[in-house]
C-alpha positions as CSV (number, residue, x, y, z in Angstrom):
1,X,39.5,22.3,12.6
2,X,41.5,19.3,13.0
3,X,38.9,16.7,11.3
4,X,38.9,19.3,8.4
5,X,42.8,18.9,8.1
6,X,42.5,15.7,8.2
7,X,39.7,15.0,5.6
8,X,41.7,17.6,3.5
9,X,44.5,15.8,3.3
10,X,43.3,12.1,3.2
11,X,41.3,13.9,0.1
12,X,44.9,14.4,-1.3
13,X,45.5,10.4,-1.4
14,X,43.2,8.5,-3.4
15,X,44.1,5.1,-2.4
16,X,44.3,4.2,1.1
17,X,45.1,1.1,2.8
18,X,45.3,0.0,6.5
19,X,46.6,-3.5,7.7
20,X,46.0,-5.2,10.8
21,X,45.9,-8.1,12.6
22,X,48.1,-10.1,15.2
23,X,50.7,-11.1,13.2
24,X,52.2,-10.4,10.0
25,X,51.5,-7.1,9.7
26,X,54.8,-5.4,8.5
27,X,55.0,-7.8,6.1
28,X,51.8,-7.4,4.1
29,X,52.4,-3.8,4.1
30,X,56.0,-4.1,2.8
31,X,54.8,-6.2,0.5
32,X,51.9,-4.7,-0.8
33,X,53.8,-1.2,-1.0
34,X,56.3,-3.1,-3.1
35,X,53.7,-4.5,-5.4
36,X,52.1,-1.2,-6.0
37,X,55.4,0.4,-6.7
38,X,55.9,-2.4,-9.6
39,X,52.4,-1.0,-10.9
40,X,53.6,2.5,-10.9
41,X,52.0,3.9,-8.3
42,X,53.5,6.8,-6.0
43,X,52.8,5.4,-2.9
44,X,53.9,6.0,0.7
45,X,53.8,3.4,3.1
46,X,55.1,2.9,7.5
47,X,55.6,-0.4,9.4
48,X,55.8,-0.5,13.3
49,X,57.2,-4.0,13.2
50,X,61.1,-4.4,14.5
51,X,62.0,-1.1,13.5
52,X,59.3,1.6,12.6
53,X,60.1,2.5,9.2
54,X,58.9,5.1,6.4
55,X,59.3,3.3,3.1
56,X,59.2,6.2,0.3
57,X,57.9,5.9,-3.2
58,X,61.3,5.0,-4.7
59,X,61.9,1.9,-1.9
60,X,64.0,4.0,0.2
61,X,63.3,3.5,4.1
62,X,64.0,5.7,6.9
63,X,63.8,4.4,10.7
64,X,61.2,6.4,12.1
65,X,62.4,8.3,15.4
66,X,60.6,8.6,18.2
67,X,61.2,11.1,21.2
68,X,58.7,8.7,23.7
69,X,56.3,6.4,23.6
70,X,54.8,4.9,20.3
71,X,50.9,6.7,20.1
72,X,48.3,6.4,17.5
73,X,48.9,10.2,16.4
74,X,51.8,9.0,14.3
75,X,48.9,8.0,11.9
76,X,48.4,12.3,11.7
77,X,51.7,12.6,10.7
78,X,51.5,10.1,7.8
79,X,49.2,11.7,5.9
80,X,50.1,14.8,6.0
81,X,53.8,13.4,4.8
82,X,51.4,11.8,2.0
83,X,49.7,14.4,1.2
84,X,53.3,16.7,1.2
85,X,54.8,14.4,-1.3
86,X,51.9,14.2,-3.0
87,X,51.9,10.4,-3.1
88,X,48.9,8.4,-5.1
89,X,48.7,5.8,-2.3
90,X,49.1,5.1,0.8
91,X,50.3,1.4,2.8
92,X,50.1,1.8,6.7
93,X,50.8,-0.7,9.6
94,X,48.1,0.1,12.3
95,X,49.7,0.0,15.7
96,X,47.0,0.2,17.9
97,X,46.5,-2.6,20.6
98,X,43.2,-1.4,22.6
99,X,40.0,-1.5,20.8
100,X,39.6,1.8,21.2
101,X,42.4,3.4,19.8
102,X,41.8,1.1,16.6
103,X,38.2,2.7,16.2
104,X,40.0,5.9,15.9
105,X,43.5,5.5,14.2
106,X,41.3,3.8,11.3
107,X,37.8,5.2,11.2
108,X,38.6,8.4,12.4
109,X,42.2,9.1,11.3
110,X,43.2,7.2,8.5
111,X,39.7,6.2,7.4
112,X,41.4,3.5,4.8
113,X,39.7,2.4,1.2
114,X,40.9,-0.9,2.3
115,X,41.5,-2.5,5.2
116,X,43.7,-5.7,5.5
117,X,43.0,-8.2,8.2
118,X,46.3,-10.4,8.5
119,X,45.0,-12.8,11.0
120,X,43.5,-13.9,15.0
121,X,46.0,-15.0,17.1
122,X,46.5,-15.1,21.5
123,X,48.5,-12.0,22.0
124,X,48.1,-8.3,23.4
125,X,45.5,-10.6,25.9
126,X,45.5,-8.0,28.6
127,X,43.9,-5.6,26.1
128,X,42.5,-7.3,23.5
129,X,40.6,-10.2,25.3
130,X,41.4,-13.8,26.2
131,X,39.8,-15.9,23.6
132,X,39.8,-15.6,19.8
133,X,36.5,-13.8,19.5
134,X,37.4,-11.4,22.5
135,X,40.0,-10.8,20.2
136,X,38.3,-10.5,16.8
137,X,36.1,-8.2,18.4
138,X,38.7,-5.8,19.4
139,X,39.9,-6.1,15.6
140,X,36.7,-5.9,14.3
141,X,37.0,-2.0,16.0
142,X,39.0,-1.0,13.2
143,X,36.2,-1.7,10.5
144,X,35.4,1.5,8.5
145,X,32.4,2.9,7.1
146,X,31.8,1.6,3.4
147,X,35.3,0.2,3.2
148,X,36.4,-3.6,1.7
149,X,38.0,-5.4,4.0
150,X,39.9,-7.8,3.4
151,X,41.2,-11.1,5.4
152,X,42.1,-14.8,4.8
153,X,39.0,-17.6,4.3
154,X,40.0,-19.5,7.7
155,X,39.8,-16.4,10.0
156,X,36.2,-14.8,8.7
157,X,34.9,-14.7,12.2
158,X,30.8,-13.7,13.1
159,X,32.5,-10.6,14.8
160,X,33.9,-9.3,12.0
161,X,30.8,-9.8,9.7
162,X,28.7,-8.1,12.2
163,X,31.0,-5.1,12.4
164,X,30.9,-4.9,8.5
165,X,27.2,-4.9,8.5
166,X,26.9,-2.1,10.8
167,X,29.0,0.6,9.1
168,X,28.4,-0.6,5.3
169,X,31.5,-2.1,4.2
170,X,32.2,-5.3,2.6
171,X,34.0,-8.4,3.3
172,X,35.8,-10.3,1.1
173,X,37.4,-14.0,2.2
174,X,40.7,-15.1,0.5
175,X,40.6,-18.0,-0.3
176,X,43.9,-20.4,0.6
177,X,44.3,-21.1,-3.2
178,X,47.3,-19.6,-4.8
179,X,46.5,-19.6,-9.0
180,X,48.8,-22.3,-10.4
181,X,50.6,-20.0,-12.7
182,X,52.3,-18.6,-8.8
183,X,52.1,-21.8,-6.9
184,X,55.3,-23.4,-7.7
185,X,57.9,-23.6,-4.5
186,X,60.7,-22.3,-6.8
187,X,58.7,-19.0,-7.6
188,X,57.9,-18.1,-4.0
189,X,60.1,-15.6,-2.7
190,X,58.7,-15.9,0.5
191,X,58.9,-19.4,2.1
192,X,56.5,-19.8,4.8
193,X,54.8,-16.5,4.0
194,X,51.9,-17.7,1.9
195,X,49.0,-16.4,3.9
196,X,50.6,-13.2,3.6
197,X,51.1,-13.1,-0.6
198,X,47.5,-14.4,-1.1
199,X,46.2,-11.3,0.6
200,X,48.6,-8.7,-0.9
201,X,47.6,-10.4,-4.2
202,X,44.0,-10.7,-3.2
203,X,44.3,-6.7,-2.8
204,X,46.2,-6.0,-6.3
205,X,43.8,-8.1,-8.3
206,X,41.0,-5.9,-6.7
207,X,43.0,-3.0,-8.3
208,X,43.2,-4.5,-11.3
209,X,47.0,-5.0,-11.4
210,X,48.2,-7.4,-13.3
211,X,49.4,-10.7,-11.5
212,X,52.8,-10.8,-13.2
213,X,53.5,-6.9,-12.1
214,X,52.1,-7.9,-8.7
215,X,55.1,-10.6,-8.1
216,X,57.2,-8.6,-9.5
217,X,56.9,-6.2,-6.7
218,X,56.6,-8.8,-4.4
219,X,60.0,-10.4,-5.2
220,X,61.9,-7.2,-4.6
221,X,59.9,-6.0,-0.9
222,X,62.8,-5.9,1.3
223,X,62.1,-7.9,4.6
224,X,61.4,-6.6,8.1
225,X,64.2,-6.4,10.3
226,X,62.6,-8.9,12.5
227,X,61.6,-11.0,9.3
228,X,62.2,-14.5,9.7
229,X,65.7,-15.3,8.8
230,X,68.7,-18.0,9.0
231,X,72.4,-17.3,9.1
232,X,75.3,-20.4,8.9
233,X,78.6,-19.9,10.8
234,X,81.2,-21.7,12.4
235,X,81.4,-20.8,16.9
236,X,82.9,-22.1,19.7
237,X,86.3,-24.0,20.2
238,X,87.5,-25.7,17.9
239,X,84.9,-23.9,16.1
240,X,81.6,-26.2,14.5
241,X,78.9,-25.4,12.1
242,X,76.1,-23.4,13.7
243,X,72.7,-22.8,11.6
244,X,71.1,-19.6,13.4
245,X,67.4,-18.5,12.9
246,X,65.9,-15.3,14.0
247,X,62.1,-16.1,14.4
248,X,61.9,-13.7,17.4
249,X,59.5,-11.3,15.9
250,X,56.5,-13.8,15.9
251,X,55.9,-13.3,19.6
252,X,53.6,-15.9,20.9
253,X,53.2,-19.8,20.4
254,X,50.8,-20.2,18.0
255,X,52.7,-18.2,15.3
256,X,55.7,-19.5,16.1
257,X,54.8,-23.1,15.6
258,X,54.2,-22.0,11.9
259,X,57.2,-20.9,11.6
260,X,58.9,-24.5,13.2
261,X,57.0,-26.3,11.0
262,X,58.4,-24.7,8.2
263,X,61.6,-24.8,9.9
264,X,61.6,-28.4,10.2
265,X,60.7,-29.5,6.7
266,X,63.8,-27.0,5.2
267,X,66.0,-28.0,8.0
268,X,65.2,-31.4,8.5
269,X,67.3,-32.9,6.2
270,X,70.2,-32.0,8.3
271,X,69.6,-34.0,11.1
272,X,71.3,-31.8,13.8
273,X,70.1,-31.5,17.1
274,X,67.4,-28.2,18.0
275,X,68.6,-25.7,20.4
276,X,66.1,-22.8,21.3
277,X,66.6,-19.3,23.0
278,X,63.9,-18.1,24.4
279,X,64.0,-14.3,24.7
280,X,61.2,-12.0,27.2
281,X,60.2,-8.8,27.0
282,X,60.1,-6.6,30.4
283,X,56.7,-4.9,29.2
284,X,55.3,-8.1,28.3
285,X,54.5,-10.5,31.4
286,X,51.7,-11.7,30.0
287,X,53.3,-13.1,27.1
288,X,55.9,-14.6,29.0
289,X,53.1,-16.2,31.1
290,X,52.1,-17.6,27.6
291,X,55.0,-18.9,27.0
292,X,55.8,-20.8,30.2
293,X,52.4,-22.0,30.0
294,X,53.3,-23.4,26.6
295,X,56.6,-24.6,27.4
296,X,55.3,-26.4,30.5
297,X,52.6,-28.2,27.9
298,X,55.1,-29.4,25.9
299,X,55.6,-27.1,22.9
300,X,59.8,-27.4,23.4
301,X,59.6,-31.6,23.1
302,X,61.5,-31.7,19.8
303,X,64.4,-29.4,21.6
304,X,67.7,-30.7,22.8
305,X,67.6,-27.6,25.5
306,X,65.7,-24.5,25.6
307,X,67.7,-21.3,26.8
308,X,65.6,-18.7,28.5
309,X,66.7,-15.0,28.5
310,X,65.8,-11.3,28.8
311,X,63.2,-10.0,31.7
312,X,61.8,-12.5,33.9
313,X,64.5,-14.9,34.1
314,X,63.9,-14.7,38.1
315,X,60.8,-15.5,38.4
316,X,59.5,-17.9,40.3
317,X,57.5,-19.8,37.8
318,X,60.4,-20.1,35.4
319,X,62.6,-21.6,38.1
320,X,60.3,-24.0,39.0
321,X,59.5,-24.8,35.2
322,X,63.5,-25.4,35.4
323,X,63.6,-27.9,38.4
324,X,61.2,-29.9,36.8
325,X,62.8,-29.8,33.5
326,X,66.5,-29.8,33.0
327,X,66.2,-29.0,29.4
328,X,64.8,-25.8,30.3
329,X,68.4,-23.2,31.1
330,X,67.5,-19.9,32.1
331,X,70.5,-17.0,31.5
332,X,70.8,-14.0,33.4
333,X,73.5,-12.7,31.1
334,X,72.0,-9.6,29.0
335,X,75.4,-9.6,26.5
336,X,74.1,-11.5,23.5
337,X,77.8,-12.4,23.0
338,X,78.5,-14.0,26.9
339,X,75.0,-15.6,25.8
340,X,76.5,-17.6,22.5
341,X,79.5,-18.0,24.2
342,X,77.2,-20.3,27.2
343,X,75.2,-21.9,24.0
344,X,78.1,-23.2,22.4
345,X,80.5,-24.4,24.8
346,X,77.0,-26.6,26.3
347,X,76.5,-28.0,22.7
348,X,80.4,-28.0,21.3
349,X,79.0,-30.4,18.5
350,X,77.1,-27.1,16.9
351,X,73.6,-27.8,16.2
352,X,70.2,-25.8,14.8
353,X,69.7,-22.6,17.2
354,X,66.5,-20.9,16.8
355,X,65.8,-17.4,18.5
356,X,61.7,-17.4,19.4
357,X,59.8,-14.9,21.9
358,X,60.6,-11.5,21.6
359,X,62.4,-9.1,19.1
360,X,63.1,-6.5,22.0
361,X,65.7,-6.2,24.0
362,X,68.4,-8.9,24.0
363,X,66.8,-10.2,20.3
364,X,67.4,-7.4,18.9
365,X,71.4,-7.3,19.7
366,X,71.4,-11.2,19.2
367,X,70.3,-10.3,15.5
368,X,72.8,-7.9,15.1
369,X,75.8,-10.5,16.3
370,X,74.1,-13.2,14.1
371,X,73.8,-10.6,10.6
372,X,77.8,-9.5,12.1
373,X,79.1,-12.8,12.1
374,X,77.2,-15.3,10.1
375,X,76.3,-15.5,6.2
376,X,72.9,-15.7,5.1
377,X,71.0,-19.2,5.1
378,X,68.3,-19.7,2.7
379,X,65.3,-21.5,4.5
C-alpha cells in the first residue's frame, strides 16, 4: 500500500531531481530550483544543509522542523507536499550518509529523473568508506533504474559507471568548460562555486532551457545559511578592521582548501595576517581526527594562529598537537562572543579570521554574531 502511494504521487510530478554528493549539495539544489523557477516551472525543492529548508515555487523558504533525529522518511513527506501543491518539479537534497539508506531514499522513494552527483570527497568515513572509491561506491548506491545522472568530468569514477550499467541509466560527464558567453569573472554570481553552476547548467541545457533564463535564475538563488560568506567590522579596543569569513559548512580539508585558495587570491591583496577558528562537532570524532591529522601535516602553515573550539577541545591529541605547536590555541569557551573577545585582544592589530570545520554548534552562533555585527564583504 505504501509503494502504491508512493508511485501515485511521484506520478503527480513529472520532473524529478535528486542531488548528492560530499559537498555542495544545498547549493546545486538551490540553485537549480532557482533556475527552473526563471523557466517557469512550479517546482518544489528541500535542502538539509545549515538549516533544512522547504523552498516553495514562488522562492519562499520555510525552516523545516524537526521533532528528533533527521531520517530518510522526510523524502515521504516531500512528495506528497509536491504532489499537494501540485508542483511540475521537484529539487531535493539527499541526506542519506550509509549506502544503504541512499539505495532507498533514491531508488525506492524518490526514484529521481535525474540525479546530480556534486562530487568525492574524505568525509562521513566511518560510513561511507576510507578511500575515494569506498566512497564512490557508497554514492554509486543511489543510482536509479534508467535515470541520467549527472556529475563533473574529474569525478567520473569506474564505480559509478558500473552502477549505471547495472540498472540502465546513463551517465553524462560535465565537462570543466564554462561557454564563453558565461565565463567572464564579472558575470559569475557565485565566486568559487563554478563546479557547482556547470552542473546546474549542465542539467537546464538537458531541459532545453535557455542559457540566458538559466543565469537568470541562478543570479537570484538565495545562498545557504552556511554558504560561504565574508563580513568587515571594526573589534577589540581601540577597535581595528576585522575581515570575517564563514567557510564552516565545508567540513573537511580537502574542500576547504578550495575555498582558501579562493580566499587567498580575493583577499590577498590586503596583506593582513590569517587567523583561523577551528570549530568540532561532538557527533563527529572522526572528522575531527581528520582535521588534527591535517593540521599536524601542515595544512595551517600560512596561519598566524589557529584557534580550536567546540567538542573535543580536551583531547589528548589536540593538546599534544598544541605543545608541539604554539600556533595551534585550543578554547574551552562555548560563548562565541567570550570567543572573539580572546581572538582580538591576541591579535589587537585585526587581521583576516576565517571560521573552517563545522557549521554545528558554536559555528552556527559565531555566524549569527558575525551577520549581527559585521556588514557584508564581497569575496
Amino acid at each position: 500500500m505504501e509503494q502504491h502511494s508512493l508511485a501515485r504521487r511521484r506520478g503527480k510530478i513529472r520532473l524529478r531531481i535528486a542531488v548528492t554528493g560530499t559537498r555542495g549539495k544545498s547549493t546545486v539544489t538551490r540553485l537549480m530550483a532557482a533556475a527552473l523557477r526563471e523557466a517557469r516551472f512550479s517546482v518544489l525543492a528541500k535542502t538539509t544543509g545549515s538549516k533544512p529548508v522547504l523552498i516553495f515555487p514562488d522562492g519562499r523558504e520555510e525552516e523545516i522542523k524537526r521533532r528528533g533525529n533527521p531520517t530518510i522518511l522526510e523524502a515521504k513527506k516531500i512528495l506528497k507536499k509536491g504532489a499537494s501543491l501540485g508542483v511540475g518539479g521537484l529539487v531535493v537534497e539527499m541526506m542519506s550518509i550509509q549506502p544503504e539508506c541512499a539505495r532507498v531514499e533514491s531508488c525506492r522513494i524518490l526514484r529521481p529523473h535525474i540525479l546530480v552527483i556534486t562530487n568525492v570527497r574524505l568525509d562521513h568515513r566511518e560510513e561511507q568508506g576510507q578511500s575515494k572509491p569506498e566512497i564512490a561506491a557508497s554514492l554509486a548506491s543511489a543510482v536509479p533504474p534508467h535515470a541520467t545522472v549527472f556529475l563533473p568530468e574529474e569525478e567520473l569514477r569506474p564505480e559509478f559507471e558500473a552502477a549505471a550499467t547495472k540498472v540502465k541509466a546513463k551517465i553524462i560527464s560535465v565537462r570543466k568548460e564554462i561557454s564563453r558567453d558565461v565565463a567572464s569573472s564579472d558575470q559569475t554570481p557565485w565566486p568559487g562555486f563554478e563546479e557547482n553552476i556547470r552542473l546546474t547548467l549542465a542539467v537546464t541545457d538537458s531541459l532545453g532551457i535557455p542559457r540566458e533564463i538559466a543565469w537568470r535564475g541562478i543570479r537570484r538563488a538565495e545562498p545557504d545559511f552556511g554558504s560561504l560568506k565574508a563580513w568587515q567590522v571594526k573589534l577589540g579596543r581601540p577597535p581595528a578592521t576585522w575581515t570575517l569569513v564563514s567557510a564552516f559548512a565545508a567540513n573537511e580539508p580537502e574542500s576547504t582548501a578550495i575555498i582558501l585558495s579562493h580566499l587567498q587570491n580575493s583577499l590577498a591583496p590586503e596583506g593582513r595576517k590569517m587567523i583561523g577558528i577551528l570549530n568540532f562537532r561532538k557527533d563527529r570524532g572522526d572528522r575531527s581526527l581528520q582535521w588534527l591529522e591535517a593540521c599536524r601535516d601542515g595544512f595551517f602553515s600560512g596561519f598566524e594562529r589557529l584557534y580550536v573550539v567546540g567538542a573535543h577541545v580536551h583531547s589528548l591529541k589536540l593538546k599534544k598537537l598544541a605543545r608541539a605547536n604554539g600556533g595551534v590555541v585550543p578554547l574551552t569557551s562555548a560563548s562565541p562572543r567570550a570567543v572573539m573577545e580572546r581572538i582580538t585582544a591576541d591579535e589587537p592589530a585585526g587581521a583576516v579570521l576565517i571560521g573552517m570545520g563545522n557549521m554545528g554548534g558554536l559555528g552556527v552562533e559565531l555566524v549569527k554574531l558575525w551577520e549581527e555585527k559585521g556588514k557584508p564583504y564581497g569575496l
